[in-house]
C-alpha positions in Angstrom: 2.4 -33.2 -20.5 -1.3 -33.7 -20.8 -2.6 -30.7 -19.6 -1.6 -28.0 -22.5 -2.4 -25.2 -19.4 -0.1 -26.9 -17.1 2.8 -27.1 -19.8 2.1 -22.9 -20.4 2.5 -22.3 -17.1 5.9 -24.9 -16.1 7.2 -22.8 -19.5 6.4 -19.6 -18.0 8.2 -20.6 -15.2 11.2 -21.5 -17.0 11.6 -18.6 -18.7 11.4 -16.2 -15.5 14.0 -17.9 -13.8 16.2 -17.6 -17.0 15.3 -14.4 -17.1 16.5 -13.5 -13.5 19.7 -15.5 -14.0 20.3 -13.5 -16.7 20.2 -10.0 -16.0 22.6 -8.6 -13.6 20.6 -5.9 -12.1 17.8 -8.5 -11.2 20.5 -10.8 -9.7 21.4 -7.8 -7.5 18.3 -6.8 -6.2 17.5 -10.5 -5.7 19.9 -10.3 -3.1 19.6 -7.0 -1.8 16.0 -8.4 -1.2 17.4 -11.7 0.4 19.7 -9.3 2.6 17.0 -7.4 3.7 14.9 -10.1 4.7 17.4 -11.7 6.9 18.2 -8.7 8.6 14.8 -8.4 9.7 14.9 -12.2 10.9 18.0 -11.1 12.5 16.5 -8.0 13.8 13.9 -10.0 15.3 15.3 -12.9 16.7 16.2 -11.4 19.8 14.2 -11.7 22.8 11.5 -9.2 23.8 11.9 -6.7 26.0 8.0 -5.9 26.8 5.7 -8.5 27.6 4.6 -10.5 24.3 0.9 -8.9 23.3 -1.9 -11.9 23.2 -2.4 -13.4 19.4 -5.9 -12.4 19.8 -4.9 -8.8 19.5 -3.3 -9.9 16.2 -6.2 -11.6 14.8 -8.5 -8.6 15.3 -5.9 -6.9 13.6 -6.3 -9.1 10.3 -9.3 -9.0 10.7 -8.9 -4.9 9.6 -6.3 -5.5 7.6 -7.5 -7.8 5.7 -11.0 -6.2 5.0 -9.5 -3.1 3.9 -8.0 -5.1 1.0 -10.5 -6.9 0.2 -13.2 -3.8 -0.2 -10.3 -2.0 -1.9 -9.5 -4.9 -4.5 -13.5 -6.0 -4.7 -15.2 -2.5 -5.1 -12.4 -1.5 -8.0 -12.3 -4.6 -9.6 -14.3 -6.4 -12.2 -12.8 -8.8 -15.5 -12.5 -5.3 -17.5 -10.5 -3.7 -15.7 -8.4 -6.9 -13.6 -5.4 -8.0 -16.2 -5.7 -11.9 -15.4 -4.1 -12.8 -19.2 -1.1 -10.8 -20.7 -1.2 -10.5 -24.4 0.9 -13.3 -24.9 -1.8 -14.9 -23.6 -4.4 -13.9 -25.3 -2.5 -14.4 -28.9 -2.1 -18.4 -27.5 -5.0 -19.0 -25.6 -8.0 -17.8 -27.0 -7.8 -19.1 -30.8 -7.3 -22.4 -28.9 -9.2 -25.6 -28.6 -9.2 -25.2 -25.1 -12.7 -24.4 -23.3 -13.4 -20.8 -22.3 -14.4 -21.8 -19.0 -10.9 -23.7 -18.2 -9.1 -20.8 -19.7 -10.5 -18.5 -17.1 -10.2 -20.7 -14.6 -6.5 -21.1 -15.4 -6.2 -16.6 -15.0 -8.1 -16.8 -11.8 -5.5 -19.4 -10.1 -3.1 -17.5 -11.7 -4.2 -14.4 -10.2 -3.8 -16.7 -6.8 -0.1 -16.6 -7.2 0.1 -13.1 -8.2 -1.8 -12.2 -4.8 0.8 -14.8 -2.9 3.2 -12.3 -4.5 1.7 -9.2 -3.4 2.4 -10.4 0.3 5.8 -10.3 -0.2 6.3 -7.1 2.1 4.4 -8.9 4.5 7.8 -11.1 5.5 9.6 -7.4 6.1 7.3 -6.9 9.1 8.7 -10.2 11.2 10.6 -7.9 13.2 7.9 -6.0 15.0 5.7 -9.4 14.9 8.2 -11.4 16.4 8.8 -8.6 19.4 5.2 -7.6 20.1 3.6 -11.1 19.4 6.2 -14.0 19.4 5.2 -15.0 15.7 7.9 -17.4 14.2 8.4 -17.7 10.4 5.7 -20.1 10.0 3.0 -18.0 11.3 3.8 -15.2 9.3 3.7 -17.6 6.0 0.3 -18.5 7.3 -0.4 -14.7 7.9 0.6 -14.0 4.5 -1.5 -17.0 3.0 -4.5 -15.4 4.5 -3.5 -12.0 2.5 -3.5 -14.0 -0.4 -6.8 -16.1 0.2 -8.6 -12.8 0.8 -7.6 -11.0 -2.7 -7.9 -14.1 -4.5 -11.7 -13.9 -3.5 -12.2 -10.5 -4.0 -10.8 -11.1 -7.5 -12.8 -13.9 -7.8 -15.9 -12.4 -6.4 -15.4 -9.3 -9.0 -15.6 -11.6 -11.8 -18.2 -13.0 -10.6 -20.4 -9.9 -10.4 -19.2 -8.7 -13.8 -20.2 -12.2 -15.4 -23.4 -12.6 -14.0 -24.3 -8.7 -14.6 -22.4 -7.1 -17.3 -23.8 -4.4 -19.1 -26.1 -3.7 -16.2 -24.7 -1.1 -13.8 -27.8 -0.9 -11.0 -27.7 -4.8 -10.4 -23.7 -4.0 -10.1 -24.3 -0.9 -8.0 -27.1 -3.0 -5.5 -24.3 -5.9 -5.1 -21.8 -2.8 -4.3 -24.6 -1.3 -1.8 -25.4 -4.7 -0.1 -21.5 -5.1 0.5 -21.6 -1.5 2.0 -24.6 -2.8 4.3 -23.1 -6.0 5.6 -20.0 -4.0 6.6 -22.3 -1.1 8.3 -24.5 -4.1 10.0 -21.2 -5.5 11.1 -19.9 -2.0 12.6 -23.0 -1.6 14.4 -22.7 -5.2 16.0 -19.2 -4.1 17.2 -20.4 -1.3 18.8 -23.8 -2.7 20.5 -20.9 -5.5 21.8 -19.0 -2.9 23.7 -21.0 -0.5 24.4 -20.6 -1.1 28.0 -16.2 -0.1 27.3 -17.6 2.5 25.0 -19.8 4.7 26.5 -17.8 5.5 29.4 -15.3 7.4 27.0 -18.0 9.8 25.6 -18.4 10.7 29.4 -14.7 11.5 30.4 -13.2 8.4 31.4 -9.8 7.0 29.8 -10.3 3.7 30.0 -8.8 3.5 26.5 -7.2 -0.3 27.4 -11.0 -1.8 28.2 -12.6 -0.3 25.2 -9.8 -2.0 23.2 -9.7 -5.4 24.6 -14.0 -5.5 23.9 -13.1 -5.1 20.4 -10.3 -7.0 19.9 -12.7 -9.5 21.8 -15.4 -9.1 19.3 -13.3 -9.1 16.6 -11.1 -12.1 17.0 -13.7 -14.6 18.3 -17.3 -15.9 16.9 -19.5 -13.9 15.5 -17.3 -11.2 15.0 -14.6 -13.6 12.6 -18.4 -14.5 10.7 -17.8 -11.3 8.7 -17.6 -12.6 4.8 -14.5 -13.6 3.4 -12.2 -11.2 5.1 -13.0 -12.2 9.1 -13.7 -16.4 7.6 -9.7 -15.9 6.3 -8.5 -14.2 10.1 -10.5 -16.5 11.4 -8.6 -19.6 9.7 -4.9 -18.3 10.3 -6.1 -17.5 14.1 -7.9 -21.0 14.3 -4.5 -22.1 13.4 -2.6 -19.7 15.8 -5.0 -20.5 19.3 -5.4 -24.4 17.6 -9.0 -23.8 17.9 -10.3 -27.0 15.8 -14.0 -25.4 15.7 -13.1 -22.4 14.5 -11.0 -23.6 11.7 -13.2 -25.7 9.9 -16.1 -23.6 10.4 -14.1 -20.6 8.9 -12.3 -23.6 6.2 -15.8 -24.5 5.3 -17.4 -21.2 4.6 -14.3 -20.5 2.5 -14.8 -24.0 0.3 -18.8 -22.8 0.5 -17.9 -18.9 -1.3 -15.6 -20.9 -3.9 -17.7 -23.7 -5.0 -20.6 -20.9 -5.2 -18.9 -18.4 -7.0 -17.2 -21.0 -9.8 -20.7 -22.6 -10.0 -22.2 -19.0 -10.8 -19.6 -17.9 -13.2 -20.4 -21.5 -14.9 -24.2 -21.2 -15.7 -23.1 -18.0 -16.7 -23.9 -17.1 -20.4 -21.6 -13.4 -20.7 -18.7 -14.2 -22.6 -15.5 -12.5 -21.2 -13.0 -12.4 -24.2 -13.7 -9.3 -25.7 -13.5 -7.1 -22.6 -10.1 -9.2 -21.5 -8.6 -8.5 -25.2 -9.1 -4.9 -24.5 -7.6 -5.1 -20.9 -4.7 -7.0 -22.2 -3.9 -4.4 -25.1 -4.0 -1.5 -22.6 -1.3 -3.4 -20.2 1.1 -4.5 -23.3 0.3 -0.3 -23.5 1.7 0.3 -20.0 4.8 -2.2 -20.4 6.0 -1.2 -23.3 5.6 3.0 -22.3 7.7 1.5 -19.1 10.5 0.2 -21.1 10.8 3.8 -23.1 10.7 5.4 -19.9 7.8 6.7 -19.6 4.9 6.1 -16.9 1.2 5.2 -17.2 -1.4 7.0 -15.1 -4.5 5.8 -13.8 -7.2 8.2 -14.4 -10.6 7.4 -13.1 -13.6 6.7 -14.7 -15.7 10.1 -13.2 -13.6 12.8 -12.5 -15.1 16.0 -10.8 -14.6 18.7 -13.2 -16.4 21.5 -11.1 -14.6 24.9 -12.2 -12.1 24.6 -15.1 -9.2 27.3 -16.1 -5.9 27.6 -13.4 -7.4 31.3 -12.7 -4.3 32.0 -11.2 -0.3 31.2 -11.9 1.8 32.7 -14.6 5.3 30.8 -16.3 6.6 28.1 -13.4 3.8 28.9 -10.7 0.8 27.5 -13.3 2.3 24.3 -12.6 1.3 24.3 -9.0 -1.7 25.9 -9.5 -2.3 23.2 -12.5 -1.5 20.6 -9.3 -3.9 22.1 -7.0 -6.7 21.9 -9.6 -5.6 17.9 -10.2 -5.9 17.0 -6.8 -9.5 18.8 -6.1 -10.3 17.1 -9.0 -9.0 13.0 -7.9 -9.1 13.9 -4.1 -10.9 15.0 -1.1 -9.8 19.0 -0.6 -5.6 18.4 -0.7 -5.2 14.6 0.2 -5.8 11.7 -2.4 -7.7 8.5 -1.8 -4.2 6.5 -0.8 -3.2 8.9 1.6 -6.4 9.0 3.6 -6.3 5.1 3.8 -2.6 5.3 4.8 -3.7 8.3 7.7 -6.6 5.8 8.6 -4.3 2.8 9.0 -1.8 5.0 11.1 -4.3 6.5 13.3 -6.2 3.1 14.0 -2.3 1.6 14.6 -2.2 4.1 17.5 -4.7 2.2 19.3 -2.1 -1.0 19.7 0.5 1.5 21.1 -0.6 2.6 23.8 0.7 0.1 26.1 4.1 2.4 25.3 4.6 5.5 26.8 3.5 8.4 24.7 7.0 9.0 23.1 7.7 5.4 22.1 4.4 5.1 20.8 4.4 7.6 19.0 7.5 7.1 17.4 6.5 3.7 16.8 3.8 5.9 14.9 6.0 7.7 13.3 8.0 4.9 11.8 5.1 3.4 10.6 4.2 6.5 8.7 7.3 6.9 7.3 7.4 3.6 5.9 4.5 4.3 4.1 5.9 7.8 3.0 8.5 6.4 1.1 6.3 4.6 -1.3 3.5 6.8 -1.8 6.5 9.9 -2.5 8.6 7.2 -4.9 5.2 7.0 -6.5 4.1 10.1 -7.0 3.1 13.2 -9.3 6.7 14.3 -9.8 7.9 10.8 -11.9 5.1 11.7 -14.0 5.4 15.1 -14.7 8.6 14.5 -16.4 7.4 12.8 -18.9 5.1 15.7 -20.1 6.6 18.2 -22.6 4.6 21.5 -21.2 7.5 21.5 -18.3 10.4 21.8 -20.9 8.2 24.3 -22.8 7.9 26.8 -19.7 10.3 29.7 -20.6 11.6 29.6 -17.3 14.7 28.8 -15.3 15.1 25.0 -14.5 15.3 25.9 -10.6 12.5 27.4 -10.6 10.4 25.3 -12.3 11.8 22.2 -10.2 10.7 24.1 -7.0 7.3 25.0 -8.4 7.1 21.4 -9.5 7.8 20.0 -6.0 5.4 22.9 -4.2 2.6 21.2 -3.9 3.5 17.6 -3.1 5.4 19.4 0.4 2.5 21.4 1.4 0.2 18.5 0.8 2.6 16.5 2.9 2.9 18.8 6.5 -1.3 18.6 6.2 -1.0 14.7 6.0 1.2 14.9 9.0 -1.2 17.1 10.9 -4.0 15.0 10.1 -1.9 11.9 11.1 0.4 13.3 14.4 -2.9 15.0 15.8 -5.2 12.4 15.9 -2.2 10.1 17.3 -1.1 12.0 20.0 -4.6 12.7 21.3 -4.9 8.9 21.6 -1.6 8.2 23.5 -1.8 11.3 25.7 1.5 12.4 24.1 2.0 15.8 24.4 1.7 19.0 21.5 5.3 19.3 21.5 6.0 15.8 20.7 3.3 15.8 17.7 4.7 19.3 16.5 8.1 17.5 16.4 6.5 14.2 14.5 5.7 16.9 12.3 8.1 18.4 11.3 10.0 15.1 11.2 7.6 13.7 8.6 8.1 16.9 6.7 12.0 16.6 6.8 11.6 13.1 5.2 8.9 13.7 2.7 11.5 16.7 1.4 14.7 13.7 1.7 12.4 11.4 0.0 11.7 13.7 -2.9 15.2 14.5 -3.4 16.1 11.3 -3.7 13.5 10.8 -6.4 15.4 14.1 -8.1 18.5 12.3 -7.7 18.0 9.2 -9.5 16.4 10.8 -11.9 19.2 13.1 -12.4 21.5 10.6 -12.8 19.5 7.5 -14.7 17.0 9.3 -16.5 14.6 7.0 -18.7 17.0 4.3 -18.1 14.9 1.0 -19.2 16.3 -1.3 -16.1 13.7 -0.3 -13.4 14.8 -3.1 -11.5 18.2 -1.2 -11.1 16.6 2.1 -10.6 14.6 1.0 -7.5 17.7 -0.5 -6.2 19.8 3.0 -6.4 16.8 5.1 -5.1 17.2 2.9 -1.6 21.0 3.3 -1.5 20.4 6.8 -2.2 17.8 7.6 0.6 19.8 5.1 2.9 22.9 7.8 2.1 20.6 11.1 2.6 19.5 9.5 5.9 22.3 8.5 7.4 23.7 11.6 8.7 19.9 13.0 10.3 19.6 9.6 12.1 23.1 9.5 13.1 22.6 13.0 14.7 19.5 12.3 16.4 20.8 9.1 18.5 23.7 11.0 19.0 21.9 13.8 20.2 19.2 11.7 22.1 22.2 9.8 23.9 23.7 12.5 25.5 20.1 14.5 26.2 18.0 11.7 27.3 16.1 13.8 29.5 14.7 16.4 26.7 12.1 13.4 25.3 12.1 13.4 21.4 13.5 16.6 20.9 16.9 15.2 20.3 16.2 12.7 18.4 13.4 14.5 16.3 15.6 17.7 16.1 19.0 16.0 14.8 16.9 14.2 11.9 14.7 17.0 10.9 18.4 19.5 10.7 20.4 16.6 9.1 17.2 15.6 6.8 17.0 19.1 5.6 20.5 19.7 5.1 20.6 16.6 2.6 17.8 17.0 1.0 18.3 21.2 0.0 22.4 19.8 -0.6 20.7 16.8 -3.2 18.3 19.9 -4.8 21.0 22.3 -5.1 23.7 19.9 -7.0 20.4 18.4 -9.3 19.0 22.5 -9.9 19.8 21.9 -13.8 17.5 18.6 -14.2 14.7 20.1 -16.2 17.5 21.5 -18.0 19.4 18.4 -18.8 16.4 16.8 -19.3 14.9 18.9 -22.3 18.4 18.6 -23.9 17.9 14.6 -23.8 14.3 14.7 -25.1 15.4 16.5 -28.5 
């Protein structure tokens, strides 16, 4: 082969596939993945039931969705702090005859297929697609194509600022603030468009549906798809969806425009990017190798707000929910971090496309949404970490005790997520107090199930070094906890249809609860166990 990058990366290639073949536990999830998937074709093959939604309602919503990535990947990402090149990498490439420029060219596309990765969820939703919208399979590739298009430029973009202005932070900080601009010109646009749907809701009126079809207007049509980058990438997958010929090339164009720019830019570029990769690539070999000893890397940011120092309060076990409390003052805003305020935002925007239900469907539609999301941001939580620290063998406490203590906080935190979620929510589809009290409280039964399970697997694996397998047994494990709450709930809703979500929010928050204090009770000896394993 000519192309010495193009035989590195057919090699790479090679050797993941032999790698997957080879290990059992990746062979297994493989298919537990390939299950999953075509249950939700399955799932989602059937005809709807409701009348299909327009597409335009699903371009406005990629518009949003795919902003908020881009913003979250562009404003934290730069080439010091981006891991485009493993170590490996680095040890082959670098001392190479191979010109700089083609070598970072080579991370950036390779960054591409990482991002193509990264919308691999993306094919779990075809269910709820295919019902509301009527999107086949090959729409949501092209949906998922656009996901990748749009991180690929905010990586791109990020390296881009970095090359041309590293070392000076205000030039950095006025290309951050012009960013911020655009988007608050943009918001004010939208709102000048519909004023006339707008306005009438400040004086009383409900006419909720009107407001919502003059944004989804402005968003999914001209100029509102003009927004950079994210609306251009909407705009191609819905030029594609309506087979609007203008509106794809325009958007195609603009795209081909921002790439030649930015690779002509990071060209004439003098800043020479190896030393800052080297160090980005040492601290990920960092991070593998403390994830094959079992232990797990946490991202501290660069300013932390110290503001008063000491615990003050908390003696033996309770000092390390106080010590929790302080850490999330410190990382957060008040008791919520940064991931759970997007996840709240996301949930209460999604309202907005439910309210062609009736209150309770849409707002358990609402609530399966939000539990989705739970699982992940519990499975990667505080408590994973805190095991790995010594000072909670070191407490002269009962293991019990300190397990509760240890698990205080992330509850507590959890019923004021729901609050700020279900409230919100319910306001927007006219549901009624009791059904958002019941949302909940069945959000806090699953936060405590989810949690559990976490306390289960590690009771039983440990620092095991197969993560692949772990993942695998903490789903069977919460699909087991689970069962018997959802079980009881249709049961309960079947033969009390007429009592609304009681029922069915009642039979999972019981069974939920039940599980989850069951799961606790037979793991109460962890931290024991645990401390035995460390020595």
């Amino acid at each position: 082969m000519k192309s010495a990058l193009g035989y590195l990366t057919v090699v790479k290639l090679k050797n993941q596939l032999k790698g997957i073949l080879k290990s059992p536990s990746k062979l297994i999830y493989g298919l537990f993945l390939v299950a999953m998937l075509a249950l939700a074709a399955f799932s989602g093959s059937n005809e709807a039931e409701i009348q299909a939604r327009p597409l335009s309602e699903l371009v406005a919503i990629l518009v949003l969705f795919y902003s908020l990535m881009f913003f979250l990947v562009f404003l934290n990402g730069s080439a010091s702090n981006t891991p485009m090149f493993t170590l490996s990498d680095v040890t082959v490439l670098f001392p190479a005859p191979i010109n700089p420029k083609r070598i970072l060219f080579y991370g950036l596309f390779r960054q591409l297929g990482l991002s193509l990765l990264l919308g691999f969820f993306l094919l779990f939703q075809y269910s709820w697609l295919h019902s509301l919208y009527e999107i086949t399979y090959p729409q949501l590739l092209l949906i998922i194509l656009g996901y990748a298009l749009t991180l690929f430029f905010a990586q791109l973009c990020a390296m881009a600022v970095y090359v041309r202005f590293s070392g000076r932070d205000n030039a950095s900080r006025v290309i951050k603030g012009t960013v911020a601009a655009l988007t608050v010109i943009y918001l004010i646009a939208l709102l000048l468009r519909c004023r006339e749907s707008i306005l009438p809701l400040l004086s009383g009126e409900k006419n909720y549906e009107g407001a919502l079809n003059a944004c989804v207007s402005f968003l999914s049509t001209l100029p509102g798809l003009l927004f950079p980058v994210s609306g251009w990438a909407a705009g191609l997958v819905g030029g594609i969806f309506n087979q609007n010929v203008f509106e794809l090339l325009l958007c195609s164009l603009l795209l081909l425009g921002l790439l030649l720019g930015l690779l002509f830019s990071i060209l004439l570029a003098k800043n020479n990017y190896y030393e800052d990769v080297l160090q980005t690539a040492e601290v990920a070999q960092s991070n593998v190798t403390a994830q094959k000893e079992g232990k797990m890397a946490e991202v501290v940011p660069k300013h932390v707000k110290v503001g008063k120092v000491g615990l003050r309060r908390g003696a033996g076990a309770s000092a390390i929910y106080y010590k929790h409390k302080v850490e999330n003052r410190r990382s957060g805003i008040f008791i919520f971090s940064n991931v759970s305020l997007i996840f709240a935002a996301i949930l209460i925007f999604s309202s907005l496309f439910f309210r062609f239900m009736d209150d309770g469907a849409g707002l358990v539609a609402v609530f399966s949404m939000g539990t989705y999301f739970q699982l992940f941001s519990v499975a990667l939580g505080r408590f994973n970490r805190e095991l790995t620290k010594p000072y909670l063998y070191l407490i002269p406490e009962p293991p019990l005790k300190k397990l509760l203590y240890a698990l205080k906080e992330n509850l507590i935190a959890e019923v004021f997520e729901a609050v700020l979620i279900f409230v919100p929510a319910a306001l927007i589809l006219h549901a009624s107090p009791w059904n958002a009290a019941l949302c909940i409280l069945g959000r806090f039964s699953f936060s405590l199930l989810f949690t559990a399970g976490n306390v289960v697997v590690e009771r039983v694996f440990g620092s095991m070094p197969s993560k692949v397998l772990i993942f695998f047994f903490y789903f069977l494990v919460l699909i087991l906890l689970a069962a018997p709450g959802i079980t009881a709930g249709i049961f309960l809703m079947a033969i009390l249809p007429e009592w609304d979500l009681l029922p069915l929010i009642a039979g999972i928050f019981c069974g939920n609860l039940l599980c989850s204090l069951l799961a606790l009770f037979l793991c109460r000896n962890l931290l024991q166990y645990a401390e035995l394993n460390n020595r």
